[in-house]
C-alpha positions, 0 to 999 in steps of 0.5 A: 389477543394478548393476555392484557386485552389488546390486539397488538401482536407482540412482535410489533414492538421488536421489529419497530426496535429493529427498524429504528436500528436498521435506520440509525445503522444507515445513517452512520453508513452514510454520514461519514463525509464522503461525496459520491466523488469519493465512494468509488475510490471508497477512502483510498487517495487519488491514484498518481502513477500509471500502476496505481489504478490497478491496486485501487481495482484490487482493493475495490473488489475485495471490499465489493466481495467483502461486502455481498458476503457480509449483506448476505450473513447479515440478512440471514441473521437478521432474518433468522432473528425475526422469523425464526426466534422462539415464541412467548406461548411455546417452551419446546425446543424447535427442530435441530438440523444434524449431519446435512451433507449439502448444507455443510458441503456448501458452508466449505466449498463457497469460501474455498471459491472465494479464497481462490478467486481473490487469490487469482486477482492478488497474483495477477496483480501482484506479479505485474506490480513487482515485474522490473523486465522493463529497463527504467528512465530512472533509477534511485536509491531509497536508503532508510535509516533511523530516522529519515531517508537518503536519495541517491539519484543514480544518474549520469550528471553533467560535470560528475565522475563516477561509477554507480556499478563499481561505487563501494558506497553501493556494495549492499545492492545486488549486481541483479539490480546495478546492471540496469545502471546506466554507464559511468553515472557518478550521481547525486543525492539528498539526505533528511533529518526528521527536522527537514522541511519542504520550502514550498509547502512546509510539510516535514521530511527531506523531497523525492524529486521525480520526473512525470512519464517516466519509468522509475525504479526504486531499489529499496536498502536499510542501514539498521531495521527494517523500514517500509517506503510508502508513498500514500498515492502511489497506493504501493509500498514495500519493505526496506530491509537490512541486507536484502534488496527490494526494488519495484517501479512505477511511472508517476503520471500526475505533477505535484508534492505527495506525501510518504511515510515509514509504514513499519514500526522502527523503533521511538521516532517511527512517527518522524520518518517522513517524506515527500515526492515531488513529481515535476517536468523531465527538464525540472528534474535534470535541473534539480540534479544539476543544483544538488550537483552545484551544492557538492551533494555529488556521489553516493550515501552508503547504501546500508547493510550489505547483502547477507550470504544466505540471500545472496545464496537464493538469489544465485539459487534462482537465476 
């Protein structure tokens, strides 16, 4: 009995507290406005390229793993809280556990294993994404500038003379990277203010014009800081740095407008470096490059900063 003269255990109202917090818990978990069409993308975009699904299955595993770990330390908190807390009737302190060689054998070997195995999946994953063995359909060169992006198709463009390997507007990017470049391709590109539109949707940022099914090889230069080109659902990003080359590819394999953004901070109008990627058919594409050359937009933008002696050092180091 307690000291008033009821029955009531006095742990009754602590685990109808923690029921009640378990319940509101629950309910945020699951009122967040997601379908079950959603959860098992668990937020992130619809993938749109063909390399797109291996990032989601990354993340998703990482957060699955994330997620048994954090249930597990929670339950054993929880349970710790309600089992195991000190009595009202008793003063003493409880028994301390010391120098236990399994317990503290096991607190540093399982987070080594997990460490290492989303190590595992990260380099997989990560070398496959940024591997360039295969030789691209398309080549384009992303230039980042404070506060928009330039697009320089790399292309062979009926009625256009040119050179992209000899073009001095292209010196900043690798001759590791211009082999790859078709043959006499004179080229076209397009190039955005932060006060760009898209004329179909409206949305800010000059238009990445792309074709579905086809191998694209974005080879990444910035004229001032470092940039970050993202294509939200590409699921890939990858830094745009002054006097040092990037390149990755995908293969876009769903028609439509998506949008990008910088995803680095470069300085006051970061939040108006926009953009937007149009994949369309392979014939629309050779037509956009036909009317940006009709518009005289014919040749290369200067690519940005040329490539610095210490990376050009590395980069012959390594081959």
């Amino acid at each position: 009995m307690s000291p008033n003269g009821s029955d009531r255990s006095p742990r009754r109202p602590m685990r109808r507290k923690l029921l009640q917090a378990l319940t509101a818990g629950l309910v945020l978990a699951t009122a967040t406005g997601c379908t079950y069409k959603d959860f098992p993308r668990l937020g992130m975009p619809t993938p749109t390229t063909e390399e797109a699904p291996r990032i989601l299955s990354l993340w998703q595993g990482s957060w699955a793993a994330a997620l048994a770990v954090g249930v597990l330390v929670w339950g054993l908190i929880l349970w710790s809280a309600m089992f195991h807390r000190r009595s009202r009737t008793k003063v003493e302190v409880p028994p301390q556990t010391r120098y236990n060689m399994p317990i503290e054998a096991l607190y540093t070997v399982v987070p080594i294993i997990i460490i290492s195995v989303l190590f595992y999946f990260t380099a997989r994953d990560e070398t496959k994404l940024l591997s360039l063995d295969k030789k691209p359909d398309v080549t384009v060169n992303v230039v980042g500038f404070q506060w928009s992006w330039g697009f320089n198709y790399i292309e062979n463009v009926p009625g256009v003379s040119g050179d992209a390997k000899t073009d001095t507007n292209l010196s900043a990017i690798p001759d590791r990277f211009k082999a790859a470049f078709p043959a006499n391709a004179g080229g076209v590109y397009d190039v955005g203010t932060p006060g760009t539109r898209n004329p179909q949707t409206g949305n800010p940022g000059p238009t990445l014009w792309l074709p579905k099914g086809k191998t694209v090889r974005f080879v990444l230069t910035s004229r001032d800081v470092i940039h970050s080109f993202w294509v939200v659902p590409f699921l890939m990003k990858q830094d745009v740095i002054p006097g040092h080359a990037n390149a990755f590819q995908v293969t876009p394999d769903k028609e439509g407008t998506f949008l990008g953004k910088c995803a680095e901070l470069c300085g006051v109008d970061h939040s108006r470096m926009l953009f937007n990627v149009k994949v369309v058919s392979p014939a629309a594409y050779e037509q956009h490059l036909k009317d940006l050359a009709k518009k005289g937009q014919t040749g290369y933008i200067p690519a940005g900063i040329a490539q610095t002696s210490h990376e050009k050092n590395r980069e012959t180091n390594n081959l």
